[in-house]
C-alpha angles and dihedrals in degrees: 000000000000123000122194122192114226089179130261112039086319113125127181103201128187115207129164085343096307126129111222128185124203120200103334113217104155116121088042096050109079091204089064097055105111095019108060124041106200093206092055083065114114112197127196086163137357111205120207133206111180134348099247113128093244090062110034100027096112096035100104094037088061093036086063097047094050098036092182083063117131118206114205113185133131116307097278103038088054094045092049086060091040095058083052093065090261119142101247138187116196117216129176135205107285090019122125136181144177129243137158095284093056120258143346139192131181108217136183125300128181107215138080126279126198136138117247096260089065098257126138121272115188121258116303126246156154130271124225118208117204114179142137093268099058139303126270135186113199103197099199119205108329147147109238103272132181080231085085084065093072091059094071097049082064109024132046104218128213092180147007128207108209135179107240098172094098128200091068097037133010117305134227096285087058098045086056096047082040093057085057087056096048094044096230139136109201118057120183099206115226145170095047134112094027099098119022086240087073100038114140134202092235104201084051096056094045081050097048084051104047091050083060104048101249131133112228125204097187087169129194117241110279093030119139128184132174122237102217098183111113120223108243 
């Protein structure tokens, strides 16, 4: 499995030779400009956690340029890009399916959830990712909960992907309790440096993270490392 890191909360993951895209801001993130091209993307499937702009701004523009897309989101998330002639998929929170790339979950989020215009937009929410090629948990945008302790009592992670900005989401201090309720090892840090609201210092936080025995991807926009553990 490869992850690359498109900035924000935005992933481009390869799986089983999918392409899948997580919460696409590009066009509208300034520390991207020069090192993403939002045309290059290649999209099997674009997940979805919430509505906000930060997290949806660059959907349909992908979608359209990879018209065998399929967008899997909640229910009304889905069914808004549905009604645009998008090829959809509607989850829920405790569901679970299988498709091509293994399988995936949609799992509990504390934050808001609403479309620019103002309109609603489900209840936000996480992804796990459950393939051949190792098992992953995207938290979304969420506040720390003692809901993050259930995933491990069904799914063996290699990697979470946790927002460390802080003020909108949990910080730094709640990725790291969170890591002991998910039972996992190797965080890659998101959701920080865009706005100055979630600006991070970033030696304290990898600090924060070695005194407490956990390895810290807190990658630059464009990175892109392999996870090499195998799913048993």
């Amino acid at each position: 499995m490869k992850i690359k890191y498109l900035g924000h909360a935005s992933l481009w993951i390869e799986v089983a030779g999918k392409n899948i895209i997580v919460d696409p801001f590009i066009t509208g993130n300034p520390k991207a400009a020069g090192k993403i091209n939002v045309d290059d993307i290649k999209a099997d499937y674009i997940l979805i956690t919430h509505a906000h702009q930060d997290h949806i701004l660059d959907v349909e523009r992908i979608a359209q340029n990879n018209p065998d897309a399929l967008i899997v989101s909640n229910f009304e998330i889905a069914s808004y890009y549905g009604n645009k002639g998008f090829k959809f998929h509607p989850m829920n929170h405790g569901g679970s399916r299988v498709f091509d790339f293994g399988t995936l979950t949609y799992v509990n989020a504390v934050h808001t959830s609403s479309f620019p215009d103002g309109s609603y937009g489900g209840q936000p929410g996480g992804f796990v990712l459950e393939t051949d090629e190792g098992n992953i948990y995207i938290a979304g945008d969420t506040a720390l909960t003692t809901d993050m302790e259930i995933i491990p009592e069904m799914t063996e992670l290699d990697l979470a992907v946790l927002p460390i900005g802080d003020n909108f989401t949990m910080g730094y201090r709640g990725a790291i309790i969170a890591a002991d309720y998910l039972e996992v090892g190797l965080i890659m840090g998101y959701h920080f440096d865009t706005f100055d609201l979630i600006k991070i210092d970033h030696e304290k936080v990898k600090q924060a993270f070695d005194k407490a025995g956990l390895e810290l991807v807190l990658p630059e926009i464009g990175d892109e490392f392999e996870l090499n553990t195998e799913a048993d």
